[in-house]
C-alpha positions as CSV (number, residue, x, y, z in Angstrom):
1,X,-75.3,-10.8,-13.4
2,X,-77.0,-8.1,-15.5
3,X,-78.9,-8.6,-18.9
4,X,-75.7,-7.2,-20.4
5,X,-73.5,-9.2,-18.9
6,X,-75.4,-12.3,-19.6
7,X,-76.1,-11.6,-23.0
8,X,-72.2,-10.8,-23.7
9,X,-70.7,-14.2,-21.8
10,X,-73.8,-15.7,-23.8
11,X,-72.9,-14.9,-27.2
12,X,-68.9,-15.4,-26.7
13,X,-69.6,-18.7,-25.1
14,X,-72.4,-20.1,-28.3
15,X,-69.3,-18.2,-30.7
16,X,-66.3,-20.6,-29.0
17,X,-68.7,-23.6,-29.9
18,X,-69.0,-22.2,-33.9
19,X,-65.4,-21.5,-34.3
20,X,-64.9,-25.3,-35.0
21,X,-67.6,-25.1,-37.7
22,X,-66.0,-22.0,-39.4
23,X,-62.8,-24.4,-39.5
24,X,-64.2,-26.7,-41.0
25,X,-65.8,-25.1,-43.7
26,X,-62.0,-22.9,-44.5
27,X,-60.7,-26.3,-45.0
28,X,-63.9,-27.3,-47.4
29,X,-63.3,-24.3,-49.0
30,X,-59.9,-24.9,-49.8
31,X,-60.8,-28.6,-50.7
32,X,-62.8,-27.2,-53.1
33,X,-60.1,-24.8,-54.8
34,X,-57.9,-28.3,-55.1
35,X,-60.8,-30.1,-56.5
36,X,-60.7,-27.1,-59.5
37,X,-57.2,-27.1,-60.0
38,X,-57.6,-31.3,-60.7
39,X,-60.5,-30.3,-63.4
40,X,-63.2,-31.0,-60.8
41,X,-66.7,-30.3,-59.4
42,X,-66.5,-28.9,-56.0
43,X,-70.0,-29.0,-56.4
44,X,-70.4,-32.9,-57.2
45,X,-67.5,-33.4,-54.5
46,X,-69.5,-32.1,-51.6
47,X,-73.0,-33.9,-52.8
48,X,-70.4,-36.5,-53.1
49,X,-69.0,-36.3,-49.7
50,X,-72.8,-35.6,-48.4
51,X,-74.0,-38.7,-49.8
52,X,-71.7,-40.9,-48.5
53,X,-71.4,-39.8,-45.1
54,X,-75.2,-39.1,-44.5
55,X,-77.4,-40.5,-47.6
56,X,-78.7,-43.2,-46.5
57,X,-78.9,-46.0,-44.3
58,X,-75.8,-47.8,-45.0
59,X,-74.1,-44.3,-45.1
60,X,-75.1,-43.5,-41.8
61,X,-74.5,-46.9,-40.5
62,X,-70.2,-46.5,-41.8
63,X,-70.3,-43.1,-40.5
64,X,-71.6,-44.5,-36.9
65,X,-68.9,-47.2,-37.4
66,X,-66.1,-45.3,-38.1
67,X,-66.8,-42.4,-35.6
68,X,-67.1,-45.2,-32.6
69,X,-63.1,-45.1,-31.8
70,X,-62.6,-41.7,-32.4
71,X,-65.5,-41.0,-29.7
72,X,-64.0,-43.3,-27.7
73,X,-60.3,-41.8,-27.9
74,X,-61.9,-38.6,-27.8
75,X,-63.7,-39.4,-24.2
76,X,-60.3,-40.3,-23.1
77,X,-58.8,-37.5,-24.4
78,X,-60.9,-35.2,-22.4
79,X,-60.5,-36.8,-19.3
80,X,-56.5,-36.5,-19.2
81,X,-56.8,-33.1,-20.9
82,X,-58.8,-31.5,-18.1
83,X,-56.2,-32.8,-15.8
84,X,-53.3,-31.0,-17.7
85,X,-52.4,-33.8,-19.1
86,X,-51.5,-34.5,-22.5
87,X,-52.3,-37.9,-24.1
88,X,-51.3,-38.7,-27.4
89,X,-51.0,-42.4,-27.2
90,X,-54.7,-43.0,-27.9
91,X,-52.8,-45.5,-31.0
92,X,-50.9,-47.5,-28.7
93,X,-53.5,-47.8,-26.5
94,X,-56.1,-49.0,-28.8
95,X,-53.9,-51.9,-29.7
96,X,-53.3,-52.7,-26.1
97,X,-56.9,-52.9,-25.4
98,X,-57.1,-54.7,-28.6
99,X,-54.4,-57.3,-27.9
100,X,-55.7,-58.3,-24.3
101,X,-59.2,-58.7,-24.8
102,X,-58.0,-60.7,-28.2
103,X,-56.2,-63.4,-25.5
104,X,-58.9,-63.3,-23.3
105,X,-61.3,-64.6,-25.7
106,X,-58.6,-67.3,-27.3
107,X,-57.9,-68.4,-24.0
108,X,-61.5,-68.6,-22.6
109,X,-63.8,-70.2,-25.3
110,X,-65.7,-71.6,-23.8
111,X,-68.0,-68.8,-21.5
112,X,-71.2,-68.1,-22.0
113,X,-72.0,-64.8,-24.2
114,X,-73.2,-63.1,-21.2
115,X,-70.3,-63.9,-19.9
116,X,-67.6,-63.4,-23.1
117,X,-69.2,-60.2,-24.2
118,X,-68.7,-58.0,-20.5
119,X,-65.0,-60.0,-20.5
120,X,-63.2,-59.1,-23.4
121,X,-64.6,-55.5,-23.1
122,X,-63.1,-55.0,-19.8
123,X,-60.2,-56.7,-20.7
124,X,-59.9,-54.0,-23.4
125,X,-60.6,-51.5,-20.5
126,X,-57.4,-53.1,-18.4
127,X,-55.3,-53.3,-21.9
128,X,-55.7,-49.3,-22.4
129,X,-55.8,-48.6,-18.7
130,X,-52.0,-50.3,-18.6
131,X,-51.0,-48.7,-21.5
132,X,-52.0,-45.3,-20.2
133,X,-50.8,-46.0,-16.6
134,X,-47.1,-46.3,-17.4
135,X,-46.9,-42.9,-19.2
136,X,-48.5,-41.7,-16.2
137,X,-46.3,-43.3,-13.8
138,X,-43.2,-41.3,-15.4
139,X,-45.1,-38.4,-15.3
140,X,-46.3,-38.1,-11.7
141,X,-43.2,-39.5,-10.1
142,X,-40.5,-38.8,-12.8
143,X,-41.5,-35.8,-14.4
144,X,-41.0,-37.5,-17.9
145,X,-42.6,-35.8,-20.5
146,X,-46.1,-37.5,-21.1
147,X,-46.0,-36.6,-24.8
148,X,-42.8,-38.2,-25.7
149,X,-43.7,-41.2,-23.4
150,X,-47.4,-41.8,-25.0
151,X,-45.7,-41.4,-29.1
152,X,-43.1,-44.3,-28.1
153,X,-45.5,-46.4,-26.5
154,X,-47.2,-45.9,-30.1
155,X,-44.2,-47.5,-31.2
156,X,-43.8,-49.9,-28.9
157,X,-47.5,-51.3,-29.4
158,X,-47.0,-51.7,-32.8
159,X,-44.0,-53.8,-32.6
160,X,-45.6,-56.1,-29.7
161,X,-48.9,-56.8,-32.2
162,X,-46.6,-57.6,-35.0
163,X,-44.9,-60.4,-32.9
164,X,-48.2,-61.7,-31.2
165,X,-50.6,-62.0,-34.5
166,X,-47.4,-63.0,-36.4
167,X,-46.5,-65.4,-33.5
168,X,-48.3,-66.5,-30.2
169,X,-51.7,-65.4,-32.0
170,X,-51.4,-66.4,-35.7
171,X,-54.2,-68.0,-37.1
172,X,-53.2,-71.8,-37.3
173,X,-54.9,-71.5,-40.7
174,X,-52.0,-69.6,-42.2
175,X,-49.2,-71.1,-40.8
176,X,-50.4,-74.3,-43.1
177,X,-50.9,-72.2,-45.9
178,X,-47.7,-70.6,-45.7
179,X,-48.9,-67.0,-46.2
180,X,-49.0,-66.3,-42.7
181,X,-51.0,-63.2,-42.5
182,X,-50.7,-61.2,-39.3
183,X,-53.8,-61.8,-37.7
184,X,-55.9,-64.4,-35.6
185,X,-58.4,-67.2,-36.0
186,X,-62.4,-66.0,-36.1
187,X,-62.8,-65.1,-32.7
188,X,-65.3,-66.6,-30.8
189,X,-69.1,-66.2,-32.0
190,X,-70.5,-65.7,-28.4
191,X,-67.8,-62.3,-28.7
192,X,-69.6,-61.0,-31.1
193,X,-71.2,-57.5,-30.3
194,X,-74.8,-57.6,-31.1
195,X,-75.7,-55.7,-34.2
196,X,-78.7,-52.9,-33.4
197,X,-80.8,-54.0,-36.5
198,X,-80.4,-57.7,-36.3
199,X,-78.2,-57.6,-39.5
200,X,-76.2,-55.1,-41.6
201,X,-72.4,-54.2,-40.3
202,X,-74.1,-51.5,-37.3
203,X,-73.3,-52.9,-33.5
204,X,-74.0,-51.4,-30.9
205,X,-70.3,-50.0,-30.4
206,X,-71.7,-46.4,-31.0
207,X,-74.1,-46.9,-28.1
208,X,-71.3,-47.9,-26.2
209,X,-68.9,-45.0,-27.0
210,X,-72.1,-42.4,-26.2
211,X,-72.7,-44.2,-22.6
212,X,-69.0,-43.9,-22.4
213,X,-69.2,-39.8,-23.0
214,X,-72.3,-39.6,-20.4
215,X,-70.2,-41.3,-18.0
216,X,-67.3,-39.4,-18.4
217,X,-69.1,-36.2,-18.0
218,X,-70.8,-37.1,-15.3
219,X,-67.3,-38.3,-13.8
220,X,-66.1,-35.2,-14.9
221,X,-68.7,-32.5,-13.6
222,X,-70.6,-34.6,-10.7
223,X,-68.4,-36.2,-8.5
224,X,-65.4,-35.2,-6.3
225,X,-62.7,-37.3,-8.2
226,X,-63.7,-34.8,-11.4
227,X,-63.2,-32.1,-8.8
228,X,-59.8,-33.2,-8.5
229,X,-59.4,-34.0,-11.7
230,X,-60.2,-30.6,-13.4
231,X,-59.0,-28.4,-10.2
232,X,-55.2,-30.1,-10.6
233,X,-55.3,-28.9,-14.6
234,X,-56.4,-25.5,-13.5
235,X,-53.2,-25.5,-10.9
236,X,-51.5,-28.5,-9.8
237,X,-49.6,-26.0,-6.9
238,X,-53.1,-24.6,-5.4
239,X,-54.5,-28.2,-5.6
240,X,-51.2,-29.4,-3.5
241,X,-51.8,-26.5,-1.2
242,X,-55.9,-28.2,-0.7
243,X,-54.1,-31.2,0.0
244,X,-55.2,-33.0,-3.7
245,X,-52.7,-35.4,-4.0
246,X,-51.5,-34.3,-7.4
247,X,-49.4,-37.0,-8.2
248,X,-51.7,-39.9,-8.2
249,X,-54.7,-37.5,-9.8
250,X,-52.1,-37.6,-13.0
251,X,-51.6,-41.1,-12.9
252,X,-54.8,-41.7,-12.9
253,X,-56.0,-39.2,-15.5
254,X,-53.5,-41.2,-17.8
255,X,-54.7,-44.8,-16.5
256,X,-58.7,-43.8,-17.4
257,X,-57.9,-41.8,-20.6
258,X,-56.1,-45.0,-21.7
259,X,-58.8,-47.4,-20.4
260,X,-61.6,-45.7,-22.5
261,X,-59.1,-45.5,-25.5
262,X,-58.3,-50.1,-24.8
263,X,-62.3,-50.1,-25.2
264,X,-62.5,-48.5,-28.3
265,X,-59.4,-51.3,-29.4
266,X,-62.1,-54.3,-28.0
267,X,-65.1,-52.5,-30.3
268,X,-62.8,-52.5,-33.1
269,X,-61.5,-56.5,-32.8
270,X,-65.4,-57.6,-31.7
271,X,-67.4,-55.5,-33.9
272,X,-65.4,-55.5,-37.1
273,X,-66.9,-57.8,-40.0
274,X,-64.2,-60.4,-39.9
275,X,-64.4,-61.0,-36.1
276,X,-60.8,-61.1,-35.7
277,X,-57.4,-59.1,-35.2
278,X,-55.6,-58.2,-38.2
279,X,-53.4,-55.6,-39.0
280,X,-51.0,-55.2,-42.1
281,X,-48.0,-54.6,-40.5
282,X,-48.5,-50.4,-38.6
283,X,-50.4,-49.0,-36.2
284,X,-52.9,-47.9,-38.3
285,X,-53.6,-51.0,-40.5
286,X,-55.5,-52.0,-37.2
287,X,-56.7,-48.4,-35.8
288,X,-57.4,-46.6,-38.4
289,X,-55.7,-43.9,-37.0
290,X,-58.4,-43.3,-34.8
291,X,-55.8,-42.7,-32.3
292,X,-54.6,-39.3,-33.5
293,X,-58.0,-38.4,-35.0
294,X,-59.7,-38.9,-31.7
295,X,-57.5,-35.7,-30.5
296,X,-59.6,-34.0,-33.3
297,X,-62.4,-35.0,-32.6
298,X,-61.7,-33.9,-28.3
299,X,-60.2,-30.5,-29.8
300,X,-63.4,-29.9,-31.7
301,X,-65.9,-30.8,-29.3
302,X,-63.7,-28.1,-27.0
303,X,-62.6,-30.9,-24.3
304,X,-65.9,-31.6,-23.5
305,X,-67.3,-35.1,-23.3
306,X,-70.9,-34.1,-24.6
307,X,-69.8,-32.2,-27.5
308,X,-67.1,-34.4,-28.7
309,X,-70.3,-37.3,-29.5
310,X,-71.3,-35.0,-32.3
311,X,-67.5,-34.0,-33.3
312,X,-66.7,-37.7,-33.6
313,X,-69.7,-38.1,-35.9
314,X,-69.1,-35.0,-38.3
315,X,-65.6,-36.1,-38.5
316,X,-65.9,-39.4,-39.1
317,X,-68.7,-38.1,-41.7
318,X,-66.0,-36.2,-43.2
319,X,-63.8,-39.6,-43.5
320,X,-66.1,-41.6,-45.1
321,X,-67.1,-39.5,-47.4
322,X,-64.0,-38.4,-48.2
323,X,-63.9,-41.5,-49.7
324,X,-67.2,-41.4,-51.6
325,X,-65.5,-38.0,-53.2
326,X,-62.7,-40.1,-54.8
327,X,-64.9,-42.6,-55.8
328,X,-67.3,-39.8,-56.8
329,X,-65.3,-37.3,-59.2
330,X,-61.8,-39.6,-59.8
331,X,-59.1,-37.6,-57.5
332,X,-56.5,-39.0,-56.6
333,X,-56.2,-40.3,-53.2
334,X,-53.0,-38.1,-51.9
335,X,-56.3,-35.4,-52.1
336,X,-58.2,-37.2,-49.1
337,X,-55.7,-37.4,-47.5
338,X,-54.7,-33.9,-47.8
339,X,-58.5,-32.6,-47.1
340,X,-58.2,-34.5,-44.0
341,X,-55.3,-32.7,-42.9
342,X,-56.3,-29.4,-43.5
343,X,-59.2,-29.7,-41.4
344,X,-56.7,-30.9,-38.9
345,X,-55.0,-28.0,-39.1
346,X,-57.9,-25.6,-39.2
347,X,-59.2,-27.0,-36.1
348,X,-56.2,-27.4,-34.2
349,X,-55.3,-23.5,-35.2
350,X,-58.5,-21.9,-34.2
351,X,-58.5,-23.6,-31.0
352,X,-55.9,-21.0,-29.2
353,X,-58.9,-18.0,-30.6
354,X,-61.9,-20.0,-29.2
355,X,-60.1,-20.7,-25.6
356,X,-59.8,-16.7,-25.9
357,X,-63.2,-16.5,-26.4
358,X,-64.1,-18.7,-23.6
359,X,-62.0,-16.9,-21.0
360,X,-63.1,-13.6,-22.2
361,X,-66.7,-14.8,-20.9
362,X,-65.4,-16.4,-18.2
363,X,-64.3,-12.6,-17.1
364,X,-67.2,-10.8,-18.7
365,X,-69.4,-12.8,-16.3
366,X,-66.8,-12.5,-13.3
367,X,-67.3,-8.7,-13.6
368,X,-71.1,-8.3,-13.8
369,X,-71.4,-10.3,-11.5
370,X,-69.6,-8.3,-9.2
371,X,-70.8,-4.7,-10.2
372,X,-73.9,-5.2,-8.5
373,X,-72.4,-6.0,-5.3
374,X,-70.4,-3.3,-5.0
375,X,-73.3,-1.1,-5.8
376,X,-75.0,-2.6,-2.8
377,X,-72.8,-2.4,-0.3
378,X,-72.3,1.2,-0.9
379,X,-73.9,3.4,2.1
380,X,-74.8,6.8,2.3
381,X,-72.9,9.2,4.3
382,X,-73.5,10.5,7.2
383,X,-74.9,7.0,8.6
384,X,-73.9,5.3,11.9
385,X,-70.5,3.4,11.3
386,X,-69.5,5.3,8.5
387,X,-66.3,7.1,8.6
388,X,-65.7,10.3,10.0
């Protein structure tokens, strides 16, 4: 490749990665034109929002906390993604993992935390991996549309953790009581994931969902299943032809994307500061909705594992201190939620430009790349083998 060349695939590839951070700060800056129309301080809004997401300990510790599932919905993401896949069922998913690894500790007390801890975290693994492998099943060997299949399966979720922690799973305690809250007994202390600091709320969940990344990258980029993987989203027809069997490389795209997404459901039950499942009636009165906002997070770290750790952790900066802002200047809370959307819908739009970018690199870099071997396979004339 020549210095031009380089330079040019360079400086489209480093301007892809910025696109997401010139999203983000339209959607500040309209934030901050609604902030003036309510009769407030962008200015105290965005110390506000700075402050709460990043100002000190405790700050970083919520933001760590509530970018965990969105990392982890985001890893998943990026797995069935590269595979052509579309997965927006990280919500349902969550709850499965959540649900299963919630009966796996009520119905094993009694093991050892070295034991528990490994159990209910794979069992959160299974949960998702289920929840993603039936999608994927009607995909592959139906050809049912994976993003209708994933939203019902939302539904669906919902609806089966409603019955269980209103049912099978109800805390004992509030059947007697008669309020009957949907959620379960305090799980299990020897389920409890072992905060970083030896107190505070900070587990190590985050350190979890960042081993999870590495690991998905390396499955991703070092081995031949993420050969497969990414070579059946660039064309499911030429990896057929290399004998890939495509069908089962989309079920299983949808089976790990869902398995990292029933992890991040375990974290959520095991980590959070009631040690139990509890939900107040939706999908996200458990998740959050960590489940859509994990697609964010993938989008902006450009469906790569590695970048979507710090995506996750400036978005889920940006959600907690949204919340700060309210508190902060006194806006309503319809404005959170409408900041939150617009960067949604920033990043989502400028993602078509920065794949542009990317392939404009791609073929930058194809074509100095081949300039100079043309140039040196030319031969002078009049040399032996040349043409008459």
């Amino acid at each position: 490749m020549t210095s031009t060349g380089a330079a040019l695939d360079s400086r489209k590839r480093y301007l892809a990665y910025l696109v997401p951070m010139g999203a983000v700060s339209a959607a500040l800056l309209v934030g901050a034109v609604m902030l003036l129309l309510l009769d407030a301080s962008p200015l105290a809004g965005v110390k506000a929002m700075f402050n709460g997401a990043f100002g000190s300990r405790e700050a970083l510790s919520s933001t760590a906390l509530k970018a965990t599932p969105l990392l982890f919905v985001g890893v998943g993401i990026t797995i069935a993604f590269r595979a052509n896949v579309i997965n927006i069922g990280g919500e349902g998913q969550l709850v499965a993992g959540g649900l299963l690894s919630t009966a796996v500790a009520i119905g094993l007390p009694d093991l050892p935390a070295f034991v528990m801890l490994p159990a209910v975290l794979l069992a959160g693994m299974v949960g998702g991996a289920l929840w993603g492998a039936v999608p994927g099943a009607l995909k592959a060997y139906y050809g049912v549309n994976e993003i209708l299949s994933t939203i019902m399966l939302n539904v669906v979720a919902v609806q089966l953790m409603n019955f269980l922690l209103r049912g099978p799973l109800i805390d004992p305690g509030e059947i007697e009581r008669g309020t009957r809250i949907p959620q379960t007994e305090r799980l299990q202390a020897n389920a409890d994931l072992p905060l970083l600091f030896g107190s505070g709320r900070l587990h190590i969940g985050p350190l979890i969902a960042i081993l999870a990344a590495v690991g998905a990258y390396i499955l991703l980029w070092r081995t031949p299943l993420g050969y497969r993987l990414r070579a059946v989203g660039q064309s499911a027809d030429a990896s057929r032809y290399a004998g890939i069997p495509v069908k089962r490389i989309v079920l299983l795209a949808l089976t790990l994307s869902g398995a990292v997404a029933g992890l991040a459901g375990a974290v959520l039950v095991f980590g959070s500061e009631s040690h139990r499942m509890v939900t107040d009636g939706s999908t996200a009165g458990f998740t959050g909705s960590a489940g859509f906002n994990g697609i964010v997070a993938a989008l902006f770290g450009g469906l790569h594992p590695l970048w979507t750790i710090p995506a996750s952790f400036l978005f889920g900066g940006l959600l907690v201190g949204g919340n700060a802002l309210q508190r902060a200047v006194q806006v309503p809370s319809a404005l959170i939620l409408a900041l939150n959307g617009l960067v949604v819908v920033f990043v989502v739009a400028t993602d078509r430009y920065r794949k542009r970018l990317r392939d404009q690199a791609a073929r930058a870099a194809a074509t100095a790349a081949t300039v100079p071997a043309l140039v040196g396979n030319e031969r002078p004339p009049g040399l032996a083998g040349d043409d008459p």
